[in-house]
Every structure is written in structure tokens, then in C-alpha cells.
C-alpha positions in Angstrom: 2.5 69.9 65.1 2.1 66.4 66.2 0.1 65.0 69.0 -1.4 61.7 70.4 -3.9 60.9 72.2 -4.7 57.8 73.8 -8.9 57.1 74.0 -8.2 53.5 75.3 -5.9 50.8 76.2 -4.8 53.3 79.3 -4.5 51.4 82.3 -6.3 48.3 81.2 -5.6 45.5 78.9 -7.2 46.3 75.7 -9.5 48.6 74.3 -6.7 50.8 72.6 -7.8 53.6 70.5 -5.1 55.8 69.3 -5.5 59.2 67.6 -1.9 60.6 65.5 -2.6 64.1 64.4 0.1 65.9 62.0 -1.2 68.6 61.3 -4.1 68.4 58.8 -3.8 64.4 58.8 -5.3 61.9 61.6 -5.4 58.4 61.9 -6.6 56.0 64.2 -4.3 53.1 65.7 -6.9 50.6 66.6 -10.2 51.1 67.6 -10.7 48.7 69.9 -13.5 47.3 72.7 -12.4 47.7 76.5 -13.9 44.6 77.8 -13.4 46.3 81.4 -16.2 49.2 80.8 -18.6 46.6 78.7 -18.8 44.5 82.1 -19.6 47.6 84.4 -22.8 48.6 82.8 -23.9 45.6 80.9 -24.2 41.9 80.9 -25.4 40.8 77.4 -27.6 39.3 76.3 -30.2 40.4 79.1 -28.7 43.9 79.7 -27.4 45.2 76.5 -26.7 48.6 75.1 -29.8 49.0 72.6 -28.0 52.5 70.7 -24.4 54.2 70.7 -26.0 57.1 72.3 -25.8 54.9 75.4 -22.3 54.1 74.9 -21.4 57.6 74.3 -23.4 58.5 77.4 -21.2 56.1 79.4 -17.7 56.4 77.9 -17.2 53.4 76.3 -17.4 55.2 73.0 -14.9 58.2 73.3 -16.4 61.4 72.4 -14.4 62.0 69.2 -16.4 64.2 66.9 -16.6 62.9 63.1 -15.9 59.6 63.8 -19.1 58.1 64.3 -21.9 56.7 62.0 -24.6 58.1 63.5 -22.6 61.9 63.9 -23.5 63.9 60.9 -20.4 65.8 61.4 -17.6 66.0 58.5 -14.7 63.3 59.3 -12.4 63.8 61.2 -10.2 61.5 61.0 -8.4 60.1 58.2 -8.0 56.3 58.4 -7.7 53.4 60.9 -4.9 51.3 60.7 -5.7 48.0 62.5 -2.8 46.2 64.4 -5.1 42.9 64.4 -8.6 41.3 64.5 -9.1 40.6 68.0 -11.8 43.0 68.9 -9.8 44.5 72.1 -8.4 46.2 69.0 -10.8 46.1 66.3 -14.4 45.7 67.9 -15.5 49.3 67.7 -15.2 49.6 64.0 -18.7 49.1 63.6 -19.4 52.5 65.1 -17.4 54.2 62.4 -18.4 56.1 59.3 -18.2 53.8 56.3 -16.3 56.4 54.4 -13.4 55.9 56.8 -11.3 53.5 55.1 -9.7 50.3 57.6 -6.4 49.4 57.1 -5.5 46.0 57.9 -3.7 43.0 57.0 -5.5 40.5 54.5 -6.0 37.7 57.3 -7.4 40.5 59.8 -10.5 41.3 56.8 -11.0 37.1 56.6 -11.1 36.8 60.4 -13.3 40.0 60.8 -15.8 39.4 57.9 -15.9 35.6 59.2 -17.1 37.2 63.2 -19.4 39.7 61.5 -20.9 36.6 59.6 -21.6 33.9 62.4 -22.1 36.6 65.3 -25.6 36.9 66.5 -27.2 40.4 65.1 -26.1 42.6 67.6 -25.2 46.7 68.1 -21.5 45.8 68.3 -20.4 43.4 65.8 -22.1 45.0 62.5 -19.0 44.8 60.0 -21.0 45.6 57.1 -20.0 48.3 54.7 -16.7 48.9 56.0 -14.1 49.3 53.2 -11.5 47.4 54.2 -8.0 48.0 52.9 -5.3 45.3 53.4 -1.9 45.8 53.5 1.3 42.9 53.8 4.7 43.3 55.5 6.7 45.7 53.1 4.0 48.0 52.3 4.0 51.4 53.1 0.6 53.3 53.1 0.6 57.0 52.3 -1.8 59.2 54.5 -2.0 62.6 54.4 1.2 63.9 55.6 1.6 60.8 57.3 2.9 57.8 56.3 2.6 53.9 57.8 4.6 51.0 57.3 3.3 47.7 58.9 5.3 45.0 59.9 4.6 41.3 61.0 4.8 40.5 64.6 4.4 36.9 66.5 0.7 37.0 68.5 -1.6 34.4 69.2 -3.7 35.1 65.9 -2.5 35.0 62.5 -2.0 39.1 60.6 -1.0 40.8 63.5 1.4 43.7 62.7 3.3 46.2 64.8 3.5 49.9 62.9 6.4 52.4 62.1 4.1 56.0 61.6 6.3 58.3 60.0 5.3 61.8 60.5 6.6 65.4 60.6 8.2 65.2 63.9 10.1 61.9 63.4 9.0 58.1 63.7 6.8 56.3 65.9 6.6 52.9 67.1 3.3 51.1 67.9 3.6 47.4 69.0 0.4 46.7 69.3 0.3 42.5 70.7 3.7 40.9 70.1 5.3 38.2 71.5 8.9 36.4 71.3 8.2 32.8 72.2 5.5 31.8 70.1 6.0 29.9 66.2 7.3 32.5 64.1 9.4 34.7 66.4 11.3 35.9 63.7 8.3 37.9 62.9 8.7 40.1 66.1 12.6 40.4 65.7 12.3 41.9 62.4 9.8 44.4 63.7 12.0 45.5 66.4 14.7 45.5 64.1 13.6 47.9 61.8 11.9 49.5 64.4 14.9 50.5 66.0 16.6 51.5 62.9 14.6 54.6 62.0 15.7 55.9 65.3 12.3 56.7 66.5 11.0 59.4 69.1 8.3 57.7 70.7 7.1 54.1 71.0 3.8 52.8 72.1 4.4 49.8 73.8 2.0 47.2 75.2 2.4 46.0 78.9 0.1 43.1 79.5 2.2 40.9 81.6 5.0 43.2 83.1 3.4 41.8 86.8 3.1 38.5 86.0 5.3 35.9 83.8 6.2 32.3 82.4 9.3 30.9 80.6 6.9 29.1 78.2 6.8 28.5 74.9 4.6 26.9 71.6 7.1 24.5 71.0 6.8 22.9 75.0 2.6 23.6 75.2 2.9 20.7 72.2 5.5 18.8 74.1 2.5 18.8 77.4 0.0 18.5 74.9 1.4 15.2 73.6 1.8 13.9 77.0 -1.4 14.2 77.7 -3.1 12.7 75.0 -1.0 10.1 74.7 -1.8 8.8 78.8 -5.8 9.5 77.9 -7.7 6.0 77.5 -11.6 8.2 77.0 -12.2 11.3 74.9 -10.2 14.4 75.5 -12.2 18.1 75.7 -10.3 20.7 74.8 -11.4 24.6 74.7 -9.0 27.6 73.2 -9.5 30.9 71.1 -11.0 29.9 67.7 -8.8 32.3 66.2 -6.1 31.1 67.8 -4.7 29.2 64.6 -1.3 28.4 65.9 -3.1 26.8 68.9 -5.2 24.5 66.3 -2.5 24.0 64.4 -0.8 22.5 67.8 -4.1 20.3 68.7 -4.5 18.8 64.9 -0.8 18.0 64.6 -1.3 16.0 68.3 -4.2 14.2 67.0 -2.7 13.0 63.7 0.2 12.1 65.8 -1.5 9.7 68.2 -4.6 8.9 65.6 -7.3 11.0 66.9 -9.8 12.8 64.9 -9.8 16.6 66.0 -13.7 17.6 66.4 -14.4 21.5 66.0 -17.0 23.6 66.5 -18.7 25.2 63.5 -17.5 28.6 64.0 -14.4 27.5 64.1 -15.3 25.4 61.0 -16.3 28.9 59.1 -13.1 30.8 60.1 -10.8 27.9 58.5 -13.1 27.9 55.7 -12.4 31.7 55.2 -8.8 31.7 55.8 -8.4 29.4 53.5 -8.6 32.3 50.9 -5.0 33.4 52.3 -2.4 31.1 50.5 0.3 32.2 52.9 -1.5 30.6 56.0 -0.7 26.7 56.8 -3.8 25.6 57.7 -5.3 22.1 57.9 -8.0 21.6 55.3 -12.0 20.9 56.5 -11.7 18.2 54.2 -8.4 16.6 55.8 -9.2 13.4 57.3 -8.3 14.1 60.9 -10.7 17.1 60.9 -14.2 16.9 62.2 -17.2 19.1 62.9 -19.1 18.7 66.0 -22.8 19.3 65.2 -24.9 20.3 68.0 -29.1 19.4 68.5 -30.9 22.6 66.5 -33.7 23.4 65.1 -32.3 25.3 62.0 -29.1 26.3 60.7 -27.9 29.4 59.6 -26.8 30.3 56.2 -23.3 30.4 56.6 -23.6 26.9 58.9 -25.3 25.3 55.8 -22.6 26.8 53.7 -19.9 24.8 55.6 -21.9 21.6 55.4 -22.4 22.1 51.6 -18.5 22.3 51.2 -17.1 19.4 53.7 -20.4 17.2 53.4 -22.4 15.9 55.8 -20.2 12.7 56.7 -17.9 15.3 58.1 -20.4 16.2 60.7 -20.6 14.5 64.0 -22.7 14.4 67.1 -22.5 14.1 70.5 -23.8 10.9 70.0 -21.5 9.7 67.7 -18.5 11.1 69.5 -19.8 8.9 72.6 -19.8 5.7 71.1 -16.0 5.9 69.9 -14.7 8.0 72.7 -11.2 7.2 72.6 -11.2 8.2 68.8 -11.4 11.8 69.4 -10.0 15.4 70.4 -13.0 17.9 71.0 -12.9 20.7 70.8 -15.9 22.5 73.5 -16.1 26.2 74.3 -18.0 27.6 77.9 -21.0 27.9 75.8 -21.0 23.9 74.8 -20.9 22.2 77.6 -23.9 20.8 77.7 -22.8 18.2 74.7 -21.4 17.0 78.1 -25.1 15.2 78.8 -24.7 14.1 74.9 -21.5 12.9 74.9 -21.4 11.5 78.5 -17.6 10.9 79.0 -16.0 7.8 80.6 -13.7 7.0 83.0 -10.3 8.2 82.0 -11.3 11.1 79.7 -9.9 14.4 81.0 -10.5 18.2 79.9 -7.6 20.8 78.3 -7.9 24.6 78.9 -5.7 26.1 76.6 -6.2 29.9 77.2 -6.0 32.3 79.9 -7.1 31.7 83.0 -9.7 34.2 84.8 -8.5 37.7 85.4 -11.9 39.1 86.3 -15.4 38.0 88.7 -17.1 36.8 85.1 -14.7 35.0 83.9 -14.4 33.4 87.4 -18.2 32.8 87.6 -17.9 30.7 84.0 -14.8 29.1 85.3 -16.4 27.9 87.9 -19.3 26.2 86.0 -16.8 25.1 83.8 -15.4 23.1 86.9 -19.0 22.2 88.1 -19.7 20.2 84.7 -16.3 18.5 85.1 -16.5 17.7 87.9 -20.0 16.2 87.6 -18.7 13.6 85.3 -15.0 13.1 87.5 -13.0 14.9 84.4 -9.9 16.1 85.6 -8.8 19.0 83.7 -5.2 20.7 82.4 -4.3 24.0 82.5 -1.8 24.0 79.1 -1.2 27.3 77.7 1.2 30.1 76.7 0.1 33.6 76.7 0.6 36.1 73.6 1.9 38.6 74.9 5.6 39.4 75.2 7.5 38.5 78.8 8.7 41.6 80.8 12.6 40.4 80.2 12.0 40.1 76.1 9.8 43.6 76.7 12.9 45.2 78.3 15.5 43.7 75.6 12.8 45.1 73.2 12.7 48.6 74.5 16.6 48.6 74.2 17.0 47.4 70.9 14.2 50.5 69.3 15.8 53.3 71.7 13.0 55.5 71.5 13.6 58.6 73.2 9.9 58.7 74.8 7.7 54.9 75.8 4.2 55.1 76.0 3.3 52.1 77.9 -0.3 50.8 76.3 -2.4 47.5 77.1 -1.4 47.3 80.4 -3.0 47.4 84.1 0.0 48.3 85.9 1.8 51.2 83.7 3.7 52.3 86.7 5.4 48.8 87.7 6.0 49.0 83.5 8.1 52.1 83.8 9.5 51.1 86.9 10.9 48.3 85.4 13.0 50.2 82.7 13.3 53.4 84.6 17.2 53.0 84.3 16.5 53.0 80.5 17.6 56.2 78.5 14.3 56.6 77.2 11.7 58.5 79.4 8.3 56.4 80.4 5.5 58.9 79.9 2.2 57.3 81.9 -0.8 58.4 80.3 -4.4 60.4 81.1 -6.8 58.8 78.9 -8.4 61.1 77.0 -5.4 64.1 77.1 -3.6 65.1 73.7 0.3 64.8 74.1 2.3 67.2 71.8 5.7 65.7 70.6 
């Protein structure tokens, strides 16, 4: 018999944990944080969970026995298979057993190890010891009686890959985050192409903006982005996902076109230094000369921070100071957590401030929004709200759900999972909403 049951990613965007038994086999699809439970109990770093016993207490760890480092129990499951690094899908790894192997692709191990590295020591981003095992497109990974085949898709950080599971009962689909209007498109297509040609019996599907679209697409966000900078006499702040690469990709190739120096942070700094083990990414180089590191007032550095400055040098470094006394010279790149560089850098009149990511969806991210605004608005910055979202539009998700034909959709990732089958109820396939927790048989 085959089941599934869904432990996450039911009702909310993120979190997904997905359980595929065939009969002796399981494997895990994800094993993601929900960002949703995290805020209802805790607010790190002043109320944080100090054990997994609380987590387990609370539900944000599902109670799946042999799983878990600290159970004694014999596994229980098999593998994980990991769609991609960001930790709505990948941040409760640390919690498992280090003699479950991860599956993942090679740039998902770089981007991982690279978070484990420059986090602050803390219960929930501990990578250490896990034995990853990376796969690339055109690999097919035999488990058990089941077998996976992963398969590039288009999201807004590099490695992500949708699966086809092969099992006793047929084929299944997992999307995990894709998108159709970002660089590489293609990438999706093909998924869905092959997707659809095994003829599959179930696909798991993500939802995260069935309620709510944009006709956007990379290609335009570097057409704004260029209009901007271009009309900006002072400095220009900037904030987006660090692992964003397509994103960075967009901001360096603006700089270089209008002779700006692109100033990152030195996280960001360490992921590009790690990627740069993956020949397949195009990636600017730390030691190009339109790529700068900002380098903030501390008292000590850590070892990986020293590491970057022993590879680029120090007259790649810059501080706010610097950046202040050639404004116009630069793109800089400040998260929620740097803004007070601000005081450092003390923009002029005419500089203005990008957002390139999602806007607030919940009361904390409004709260940090709101400072965000406060700061700007301190120093008269006018800011931009230029992004497109990686996640897949409800028309592209509808022509996607028609091209695999899957005879049952299980509609993942998503806060409104009835408005999603509503929206392809005249479909031939049948939308199952889920019960988080409960075991379907297929």
C-alpha cells in the first residue's frame, strides 16, 4: 500500500513535511520550518525554544517516531529528499537523526552548509553531521521500493527541483516552489513536461498565490530597476533575500551598467564565496571590480568573516564611512537588521531605498516594516517597492495542472486550499484538501 501524509505546508505557506510510505519504504519530501507556529509561541532571541522537547510539546515538531535525534527509536524513515534550501523546506533537518541520509541538489548543500556556518549557534540551524547527498537534473535515486527522479524548476534561489516519486501504485508529482516568469523558465516547463508524461496519479501542488497575483516578470524588475538608478543623484539602499541569486545577479548587472559599485553584506559575501564551488552557477566573482563588501563597526570577527577577508582582501572592504564620502558611487545592499549604517552612512538629498522582496504578510513583518519606514523616513528616503514573487501565478498554476493530468491534486504551501480547488474545480482531476497530520491511502 501507498499512503501520504502531509505534517506541514497544510493551510499555510511553508513548513511542508511530507511522509510517502510504500510499503516497507518511507521518505520524507521536505522537512521544512512553518514560520506561522514559530511566531505563536516564540519571539527569538528573547523567547526561544531552549530543547525539541518543547517543540514537540507544541506541534511545531510533528510527532513522527524515529525521526528525531534525540528519539532512541529505530528509523523510521528512509531518506529526505529536499526540494530546496530555503528553510520553509529544509529548516527542520537539524532535528533529524544523522543516519538519515538528505537528498538534495549540489547548490542546496553549498547554500545550507553556508547558513549553518554564519548563523548564530542556535537549537534550529545546527547542520552539522548531516550526510548530505546531492543529486542533478537526470538523476534518478533508488529508495527502497521507491524510486525519485528530480528535476529543475525556476524559484527565486538557485537548485530548486520539483520531484517525480515512482512507487508501487503509480507516479507522483511534487512541485515543491516553481515559477514560470522568472530567468530560466525553461526549467519549470521541462518539469511539467515530463511530469505530465508519466501519467501520474497524484500531484502535490503548491498554492501560495492562488488569492493574489501580478503579470510580472525578472526581465521588467531589471527594466524598473534601471530606471531607478539611473534618476538617483545620492546612494541607493537596496534590501532582498541573500540567496536570492538571480535577484543579485539583476542588481550587479544594474550597477556595472550605470558605474556603480554593488556593496554587500558579508553573509552575502560567504554564500557567493561558497557557491562558487558550483561551476554551473553564473555568478559574479568577490573579486570582480564592481563588487564590494560593506564592513560594519565590531569588535571581532568570526572565523568564516575573516575567511572572506583573507580571500577578497581588505581593500575590498568598505565602511559606512567610506560609502558616505562617495555616495553617488554606490548600490548597497542593507538588510532590516543594518539599518543603523544609516547614522554611518548618513544619506543625502536624492538618495532613495529599493525593497526587493515581499511585502508584509503578517503583524511582525509589519512591525519591522514599519521601522524600516521610520529610519527612511528620518533621513527623507523615498523608497521602491520592485519585486517579483517566486511562486507560480494562478493562470500558469492552472495551465500547469492541465498539462501533468493527475488524476488526484493535493494542494500544498498555500493559505487558501479551498479558493485553490475552486479555481480548477472544472478540471478532470479531483482537488483533495488536506487534514494535517491524517495518512491518505492511494
Amino acid at each position: 500500500m501507498v499512503s501520504l501524509t502531509f505534517f506541514g505546508g497544510v493551510g499555510e505557506v511553508g513548513g511542508n513535511k511530507i511522509l510517502i510510505k510504500d510499503g516497507d519504504t518511507s521518505i520524507l519530501l521536505d522537512f521544512g520550518r512553518s514560520f506561522n507556529l514559530s511566531r505563536d509561541y516564540y519571539s527569538p532571541p528573547y523567547l526561544a525554544p531552549r530543547n525539541e522537547l518543547e517543540l514537540l510539546e507544541l506541534g511545531i515538531l510533528p510527532r513522527i517516531r524515529g525521526v528525531y535525534r534525540f528519539d532512541d527509536s529505530k528509523e523510521s524513515v528512509d531518506a529526505v529528499f529536499l526540494s530546496h534550501s530555503h528553510l520553509d523546506h529544509s529548516g527542520h533537518i537539524t532535528f533529524l537523526k544523522r543516519s538519515i541520509p538528505v537528498y538534495c541538489g549540489e547548490t542546496t548543500a553549498l547554500i545550507l552548509k553556508a547558513i549553518s556556518r554564519t548563523s548564530r549557534t542556535s537549537l534550529e540551524l545546527n547542520f552539522n553531521g548531516l550526510e548530505f547527498r546531492t543529486f542533478r537534473t537526470g538523476d534518478k535515486i533508488q529508495v527502497g521500493s521507491i524510486e525519485v527522479e528530480p528535476i529543475h524548476v525556476d524559484h527565486s534561489v538557485p537548485g530548486a527541483y520539483g520531484f517525480i516519486v515512482h512507487t508501487s501504485a503509480g507516479s507522483l508529482v511534487y512541485t515543491g516552489d516553481f515559477r514560470v516568469h522568472g530567468i530560466k523558465p525553461e526549467m519549470s516547463l521541462e518539469f511539467l513536461e515530463k511530469a505530465g508524461s508519466e501519467k501520474p496519479l497524484a500531484m502535490i501542488c503548491e498554492g501560495t498565490n492562488i488569492t493574489k497575483a501580478e503579470v510580472s516578470d525578472e526581465k521588467e524588475l531589471t527594466e524598473k530597476l534601471d530606471s531607478v538608478v539611473k534618476s538617483t543623484p545620492g546612494v541607493i539602499l537596496a534590501d532582498f533575500s541573500k540567496s536570492d541569486i538571480d535577484r543579485l545577479r539583476s542588481f550587479y548587472n544594474i550597477a556595472k551598467q550605470n558605474d556603480r559599485k554593488l556593496v554587500i553584506n558579508i553573509r552575502q559575501a560567504y554564500l557567493l564565496h561558497m557557491l562558487r564551488e558550483d561551476k554551473k552557477l553564473k555568478i559574479p566573482s568577490l573579486k570582480d571590480d564592481f563588487i564590494y563588501i560593506h564592513r560594519k563597526a565590531k569588535k571581532r570577527a568570526y572565523r568564516w568573516e575573516n575567511e572572506i577577508v583573507s580571500f577578497v582582501g581588505e581593500d575590498k572592504l568598505l565602511s559606512g564611512k567610506e560609502i558616505e564620502e562617495d555616495q553617488a558611487s554606490f548600490i548597497v545592499v542593507l538588510s532590516l537588521y543594518d539599518l543603523e549604517e544609516l547614522v554611518r552612512i548618513k544619506p543625502r538629498p536624492g538618495s532613495c531605498y529599493i525593497l526587493s522582496s515581499s511585502e508584509p504578510v503578517n503583524e511582525e513583518m509589519e512591525l519591522d516594516y514599519n521601522r524600516l519606514l521610520n529610519w527612511l523616513g528620518h533621513y527623507g528616503i523615498p523608497h521602491y517597492h520592485i519585486h517579483v514573487s517566486g511562486h507560480i501565478m494562478p493562470l500558469q498554476l492552472r495551465t500547469a495542472i492541465e498539462e501533468v493530468n493527475p488524476r488526484f491534486v493535493f494542494p500544498v504551501h498555500c493559505e487558501n486550499p479551498e479558493a485553490f480547488g475552486k479555481f480548477v474545480s472544472d478540471l478532470p482531476c479531483k482537488t483533495v484538501l488536506l487534514d494535517k497530520g491524517r495518512e491518505y491511502s492511494l
